[in-house]
C-alpha positions as CSV (number, residue, x, y, z in Angstrom):
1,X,-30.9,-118.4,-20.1
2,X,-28.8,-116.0,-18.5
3,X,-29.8,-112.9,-16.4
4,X,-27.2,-110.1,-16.4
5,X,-26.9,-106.4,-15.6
6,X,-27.0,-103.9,-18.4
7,X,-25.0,-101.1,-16.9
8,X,-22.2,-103.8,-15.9
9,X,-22.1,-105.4,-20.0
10,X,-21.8,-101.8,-21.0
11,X,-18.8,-100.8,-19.0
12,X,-16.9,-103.9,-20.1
13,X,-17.8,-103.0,-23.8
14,X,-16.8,-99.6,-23.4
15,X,-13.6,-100.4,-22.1
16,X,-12.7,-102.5,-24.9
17,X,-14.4,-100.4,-27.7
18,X,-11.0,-98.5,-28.9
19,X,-10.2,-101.9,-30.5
20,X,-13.4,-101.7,-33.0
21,X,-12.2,-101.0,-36.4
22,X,-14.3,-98.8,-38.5
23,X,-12.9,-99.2,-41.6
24,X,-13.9,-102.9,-42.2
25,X,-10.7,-104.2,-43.6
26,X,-10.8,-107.5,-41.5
27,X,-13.5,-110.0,-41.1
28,X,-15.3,-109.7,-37.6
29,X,-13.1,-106.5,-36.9
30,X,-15.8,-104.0,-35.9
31,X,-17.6,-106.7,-33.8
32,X,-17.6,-108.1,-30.6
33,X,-16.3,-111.4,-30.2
34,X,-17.1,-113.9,-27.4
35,X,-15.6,-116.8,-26.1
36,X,-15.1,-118.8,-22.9
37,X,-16.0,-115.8,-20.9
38,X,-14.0,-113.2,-22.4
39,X,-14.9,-110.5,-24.8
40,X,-12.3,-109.0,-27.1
41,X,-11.7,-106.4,-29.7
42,X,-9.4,-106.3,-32.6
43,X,-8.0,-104.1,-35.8
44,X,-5.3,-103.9,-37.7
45,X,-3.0,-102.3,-34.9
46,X,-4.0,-103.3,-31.7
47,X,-6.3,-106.6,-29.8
48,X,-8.3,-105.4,-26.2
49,X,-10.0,-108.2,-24.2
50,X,-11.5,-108.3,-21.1
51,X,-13.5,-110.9,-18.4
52,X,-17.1,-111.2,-19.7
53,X,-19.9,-112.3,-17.4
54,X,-21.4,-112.8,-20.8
55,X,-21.8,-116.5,-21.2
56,X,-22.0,-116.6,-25.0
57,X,-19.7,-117.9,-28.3
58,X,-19.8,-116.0,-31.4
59,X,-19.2,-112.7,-32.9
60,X,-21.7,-110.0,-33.4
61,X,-21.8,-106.1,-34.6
62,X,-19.6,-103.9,-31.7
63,X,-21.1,-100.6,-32.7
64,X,-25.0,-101.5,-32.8
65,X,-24.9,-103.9,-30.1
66,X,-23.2,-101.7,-27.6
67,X,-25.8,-98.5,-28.9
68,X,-28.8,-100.9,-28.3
69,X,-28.1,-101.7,-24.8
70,X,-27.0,-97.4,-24.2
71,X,-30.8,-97.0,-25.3
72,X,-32.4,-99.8,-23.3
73,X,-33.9,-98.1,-19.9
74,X,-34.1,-101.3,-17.8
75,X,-30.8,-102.7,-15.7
76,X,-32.2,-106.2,-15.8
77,X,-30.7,-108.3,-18.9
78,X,-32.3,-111.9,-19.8
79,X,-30.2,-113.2,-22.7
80,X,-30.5,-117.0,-24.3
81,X,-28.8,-118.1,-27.2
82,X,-29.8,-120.5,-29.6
83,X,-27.7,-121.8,-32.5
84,X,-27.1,-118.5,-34.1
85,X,-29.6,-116.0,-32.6
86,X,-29.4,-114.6,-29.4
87,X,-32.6,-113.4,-27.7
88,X,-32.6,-110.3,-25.4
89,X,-35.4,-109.3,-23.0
90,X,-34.9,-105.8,-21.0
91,X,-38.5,-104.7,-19.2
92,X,-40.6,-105.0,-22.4
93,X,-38.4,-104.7,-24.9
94,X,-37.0,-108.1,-27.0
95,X,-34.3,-108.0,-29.7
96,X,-33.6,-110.6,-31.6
97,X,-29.3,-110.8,-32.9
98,X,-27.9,-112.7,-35.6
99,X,-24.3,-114.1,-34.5
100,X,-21.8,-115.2,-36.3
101,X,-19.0,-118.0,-35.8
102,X,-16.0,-116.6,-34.2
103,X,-13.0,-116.4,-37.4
104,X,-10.6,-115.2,-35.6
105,X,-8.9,-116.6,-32.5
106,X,-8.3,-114.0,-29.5
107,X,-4.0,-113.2,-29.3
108,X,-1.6,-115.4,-28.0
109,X,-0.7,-113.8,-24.4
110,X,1.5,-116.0,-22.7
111,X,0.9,-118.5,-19.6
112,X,3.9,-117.3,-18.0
113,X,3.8,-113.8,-18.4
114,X,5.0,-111.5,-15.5
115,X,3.3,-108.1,-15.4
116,X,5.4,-105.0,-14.3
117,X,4.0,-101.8,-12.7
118,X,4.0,-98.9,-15.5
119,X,5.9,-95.9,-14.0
120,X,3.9,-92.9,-12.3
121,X,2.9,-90.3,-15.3
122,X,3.4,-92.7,-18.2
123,X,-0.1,-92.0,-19.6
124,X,0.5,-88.5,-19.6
125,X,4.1,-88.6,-20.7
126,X,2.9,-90.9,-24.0
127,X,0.0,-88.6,-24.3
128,X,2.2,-85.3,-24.2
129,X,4.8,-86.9,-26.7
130,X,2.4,-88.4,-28.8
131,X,1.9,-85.2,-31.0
132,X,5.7,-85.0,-32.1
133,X,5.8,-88.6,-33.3
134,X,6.5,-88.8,-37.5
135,X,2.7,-89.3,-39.1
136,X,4.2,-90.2,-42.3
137,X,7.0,-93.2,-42.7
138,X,9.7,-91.8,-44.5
139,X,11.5,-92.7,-41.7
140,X,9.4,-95.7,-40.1
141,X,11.7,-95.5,-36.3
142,X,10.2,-92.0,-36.2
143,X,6.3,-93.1,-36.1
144,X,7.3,-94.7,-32.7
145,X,8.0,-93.6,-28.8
146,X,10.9,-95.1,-27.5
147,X,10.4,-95.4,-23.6
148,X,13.7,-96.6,-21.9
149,X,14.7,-96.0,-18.1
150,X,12.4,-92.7,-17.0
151,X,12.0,-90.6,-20.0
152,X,9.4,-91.0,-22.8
153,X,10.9,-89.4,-26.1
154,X,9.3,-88.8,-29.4
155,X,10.9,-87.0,-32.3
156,X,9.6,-86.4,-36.5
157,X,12.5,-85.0,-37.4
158,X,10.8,-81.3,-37.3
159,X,10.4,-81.4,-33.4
160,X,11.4,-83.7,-30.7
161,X,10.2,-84.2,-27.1
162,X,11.3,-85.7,-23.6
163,X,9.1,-86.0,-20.7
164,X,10.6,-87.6,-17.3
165,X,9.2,-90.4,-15.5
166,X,8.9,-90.5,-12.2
167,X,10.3,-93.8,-11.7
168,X,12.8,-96.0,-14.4
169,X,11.1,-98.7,-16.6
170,X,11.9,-102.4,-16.2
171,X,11.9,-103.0,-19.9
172,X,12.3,-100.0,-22.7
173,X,10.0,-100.9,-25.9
174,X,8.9,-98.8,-29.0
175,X,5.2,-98.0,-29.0
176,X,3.7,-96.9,-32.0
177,X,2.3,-93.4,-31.8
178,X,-1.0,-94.0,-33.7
179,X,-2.2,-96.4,-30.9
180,X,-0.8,-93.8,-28.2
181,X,-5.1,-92.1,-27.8
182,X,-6.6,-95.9,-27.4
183,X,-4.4,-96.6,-25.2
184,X,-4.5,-93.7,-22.9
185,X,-8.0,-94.2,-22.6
186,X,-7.2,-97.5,-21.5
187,X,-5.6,-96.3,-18.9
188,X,-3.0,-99.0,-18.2
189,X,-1.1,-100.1,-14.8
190,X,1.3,-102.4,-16.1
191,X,2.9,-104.2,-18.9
192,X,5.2,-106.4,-20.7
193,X,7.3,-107.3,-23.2
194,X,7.3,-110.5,-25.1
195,X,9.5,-110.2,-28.8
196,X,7.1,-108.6,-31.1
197,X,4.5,-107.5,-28.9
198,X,3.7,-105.6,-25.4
199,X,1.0,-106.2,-23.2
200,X,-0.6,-103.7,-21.7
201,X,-3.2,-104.1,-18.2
202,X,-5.4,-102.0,-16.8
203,X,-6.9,-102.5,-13.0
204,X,-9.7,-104.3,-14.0
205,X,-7.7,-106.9,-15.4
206,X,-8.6,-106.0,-19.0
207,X,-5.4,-106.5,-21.5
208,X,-4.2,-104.1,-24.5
209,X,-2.3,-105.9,-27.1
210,X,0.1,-104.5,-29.8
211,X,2.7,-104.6,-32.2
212,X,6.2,-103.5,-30.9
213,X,10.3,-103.3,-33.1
214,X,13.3,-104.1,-32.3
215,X,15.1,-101.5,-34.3
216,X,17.1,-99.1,-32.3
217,X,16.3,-96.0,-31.8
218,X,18.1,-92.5,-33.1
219,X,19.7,-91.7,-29.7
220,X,20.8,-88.4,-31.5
221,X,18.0,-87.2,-30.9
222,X,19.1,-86.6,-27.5
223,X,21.3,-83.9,-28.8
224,X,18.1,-82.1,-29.8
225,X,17.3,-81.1,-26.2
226,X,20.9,-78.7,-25.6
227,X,20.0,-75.3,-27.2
228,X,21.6,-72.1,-26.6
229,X,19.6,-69.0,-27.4
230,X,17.3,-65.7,-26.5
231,X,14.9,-66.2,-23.7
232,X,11.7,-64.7,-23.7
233,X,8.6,-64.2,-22.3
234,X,5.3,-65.2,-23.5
235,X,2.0,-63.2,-23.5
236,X,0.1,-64.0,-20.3
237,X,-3.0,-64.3,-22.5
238,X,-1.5,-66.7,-24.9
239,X,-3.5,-69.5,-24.3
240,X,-6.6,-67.8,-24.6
241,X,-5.7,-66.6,-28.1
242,X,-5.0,-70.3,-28.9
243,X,-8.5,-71.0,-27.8
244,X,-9.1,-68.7,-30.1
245,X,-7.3,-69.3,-33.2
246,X,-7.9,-73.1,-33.1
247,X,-11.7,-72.7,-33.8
248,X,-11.5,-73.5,-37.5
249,X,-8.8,-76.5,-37.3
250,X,-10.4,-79.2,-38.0
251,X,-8.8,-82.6,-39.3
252,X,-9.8,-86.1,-39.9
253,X,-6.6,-87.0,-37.7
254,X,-6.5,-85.2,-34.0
255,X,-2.1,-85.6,-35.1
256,X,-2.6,-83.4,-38.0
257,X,-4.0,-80.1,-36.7
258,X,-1.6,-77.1,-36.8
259,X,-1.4,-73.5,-35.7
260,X,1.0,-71.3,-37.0
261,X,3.2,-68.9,-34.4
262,X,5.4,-66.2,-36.0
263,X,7.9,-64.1,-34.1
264,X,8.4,-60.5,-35.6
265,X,9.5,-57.4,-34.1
266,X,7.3,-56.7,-31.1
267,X,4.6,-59.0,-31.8
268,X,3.6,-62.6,-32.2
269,X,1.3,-63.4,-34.5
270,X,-1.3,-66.6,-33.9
271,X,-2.8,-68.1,-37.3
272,X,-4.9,-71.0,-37.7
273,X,-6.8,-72.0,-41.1
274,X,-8.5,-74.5,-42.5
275,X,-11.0,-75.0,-45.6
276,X,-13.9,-74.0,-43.0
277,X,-12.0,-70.5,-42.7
278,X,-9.1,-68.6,-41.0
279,X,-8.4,-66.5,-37.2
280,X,-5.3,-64.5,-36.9
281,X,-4.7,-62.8,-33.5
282,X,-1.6,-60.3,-33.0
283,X,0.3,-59.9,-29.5
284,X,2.3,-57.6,-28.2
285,X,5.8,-59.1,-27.3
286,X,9.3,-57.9,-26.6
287,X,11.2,-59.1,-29.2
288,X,13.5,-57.8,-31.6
289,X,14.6,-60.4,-33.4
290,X,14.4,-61.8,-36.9
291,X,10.9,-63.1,-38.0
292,X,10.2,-67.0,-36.9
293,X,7.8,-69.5,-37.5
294,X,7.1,-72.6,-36.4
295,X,4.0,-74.7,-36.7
296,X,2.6,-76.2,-33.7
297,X,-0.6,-78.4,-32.3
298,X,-2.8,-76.1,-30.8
299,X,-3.6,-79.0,-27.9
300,X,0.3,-79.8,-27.0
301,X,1.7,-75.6,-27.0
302,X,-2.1,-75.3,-25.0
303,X,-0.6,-77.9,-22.2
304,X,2.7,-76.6,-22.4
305,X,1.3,-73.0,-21.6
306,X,-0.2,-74.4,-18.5
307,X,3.3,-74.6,-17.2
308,X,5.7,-72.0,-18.1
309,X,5.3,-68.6,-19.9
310,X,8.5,-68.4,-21.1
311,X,10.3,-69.9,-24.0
312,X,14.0,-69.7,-25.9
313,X,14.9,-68.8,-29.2
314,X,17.8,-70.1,-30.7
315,X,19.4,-69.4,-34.2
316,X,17.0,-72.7,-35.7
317,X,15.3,-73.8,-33.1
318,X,12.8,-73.0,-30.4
319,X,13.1,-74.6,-26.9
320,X,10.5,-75.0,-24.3
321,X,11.7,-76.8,-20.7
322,X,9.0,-77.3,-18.3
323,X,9.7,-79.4,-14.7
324,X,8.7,-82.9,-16.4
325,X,9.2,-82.4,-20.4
326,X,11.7,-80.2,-22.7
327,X,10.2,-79.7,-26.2
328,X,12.6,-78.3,-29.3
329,X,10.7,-77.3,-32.6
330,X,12.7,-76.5,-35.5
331,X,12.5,-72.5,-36.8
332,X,12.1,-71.1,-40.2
333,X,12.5,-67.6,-41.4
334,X,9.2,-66.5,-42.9
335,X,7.1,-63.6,-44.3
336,X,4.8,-62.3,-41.2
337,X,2.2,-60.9,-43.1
């Protein structure tokens, strides 16, 4: 029999939820699974596992159990666990759940790993690059951030970003973008790098486990970020027609939501559509140029508004430089109607 606080069980779970897999493909991959006081999470992309005060061994469902103990109004926890049932008391509530045996064992981290500090800004800088990472893997490289010395730099062959780093990195890895929103919630301190994975730790000693490449990356791309062109200035209500005009996106993927931005002469025109409808907002702008478009996320040119109003237009390509990050989206000529 073990007596436990509920609010301290849930903040452990919680911090290792992003590892639940929803989609079932794995044994045991949407559960929680226990063993010699540590908890962990696991799906086809990334392992989290943290200290447990839990003294249990098994597996059991992440989703439910973690919604059952959200719902329970008592602090006070008695748990005892019997072959495969374990018996919960909270005030007068009892639950009886069915376990399973653990068939999976938790990642491999090594003994004589050696943690170093993350630089200042990395979770933002993963988070802001995160949206211009490839979705698709026509070219695979693309799906990942490659973070080497102080700058963070994602490209999908459309657009490309750079955001600087306060302070170099010890080690430069690839990190694949799709994990980039689990892992910002995380909210990691440190890492490291051991062949094919990185280890990510957070300050209550909880550790984020993925996948990592050795390919090298495009260092073209760097090219990307020198762009000669028109400078203009943006509307200083353009982020409030965003809010706008990003009503109706809606995606099963945060990555895949677009708004559209067309340059024409004096205006710029704001679209956004989906299947659940369609806002189009016009601006007055001075420009006199040929008509543009580029398609954006509403979220990333949101952020980037919140720190410059001004971008430049080049023959095929526009270019946004902010104090930390330069962005560069590619331009094509379209109809503005």
């Amino acid at each position: 029999m073990q007596k436990i606080k509920r609010k301290k069980i849930i903040r452990i779970l919680e911090a290792i939820n992003a590892g639940l897999s929803e989609q079932n493909l794995l044994e045991q991959a949407s559960n929680f699974n226990f063993q010699n006081n540590i908890v962990w999470t696991f799906n086809d992309e990334i392992s989290i596992c943290s200290p447990c005060c839990l003294e249990i061994e098994g597996s059991i469902p992440g989703k439910e159990f973690l919604q059952f103990l959200n719902k329970l109004s008592k602090n006070q926890l008695i748990l005892k666990e019997k072959k495969n049932k374990i018996y919960i008391r909270c005030g007068k509530t009892q639950a009886t759940l069915v376990k399973e045996k653990l068939k999976h064992n938790l990642i491999s981290i090594p003994e004589n790993r050696k943690f170093s500090l993350l630089p200042n800004l990395f979770i933002t800088a993963i988070d802001f690059c995160f949206f211009s990472a490839a979705k698709v893997a026509d070219r695979p490289i693309l799906q990942y951030l490659f973070i080497d010395k102080n700058k963070v730099i994602s490209c999908d062959g459309y657009r490309a970003t750079k955001y600087n780093l306060e302070s170099e990195i010890k080690f430069p890895f690839l990190l694949l973008s799709s994990i980039v929103p689990a892992l910002v919630k995380f909210k990691p301190v440190s890492y490291y790098v051991d062949n094919e994975w990185i280890f990510f730790q957070n300050k209550n000693m909880a550790i984020f486990s993925c996948r990592t490449i050795k390919n090298e990356y495009p260092l073209e791309i760097n090219n990307l970020f020198s762009l000669d062109g028109i400078k203009i200035d943006l509307p200083k209500n353009l982020q409030l027609v965003i809010d706008r005009v990003r009503t109706f996106i809606v995606s099963d993927f945060e990555q895949d939501k677009e708004i559209d931005l067309i340059f024409t002469k004096n205006q710029l025109i704001c679209k956004g559509k989906s299947n659940l409808g369609q806002v189009k907002e016009k601006i007055e702008i001075d420009y006199t140029g040929e008509d543009k478009q580029i398609c954006i996320h509403p979220r990333f040119l949101f952020e980037i508004l919140a720190h410059l109003n001004n971008t430049i237009i080049g023959d095929k390509s526009l270019f946004f430089q902010g104090d930390k990050f330069e962005h560069v989206i590619s331009l094509n000529e379209k109809d503005s109607k």
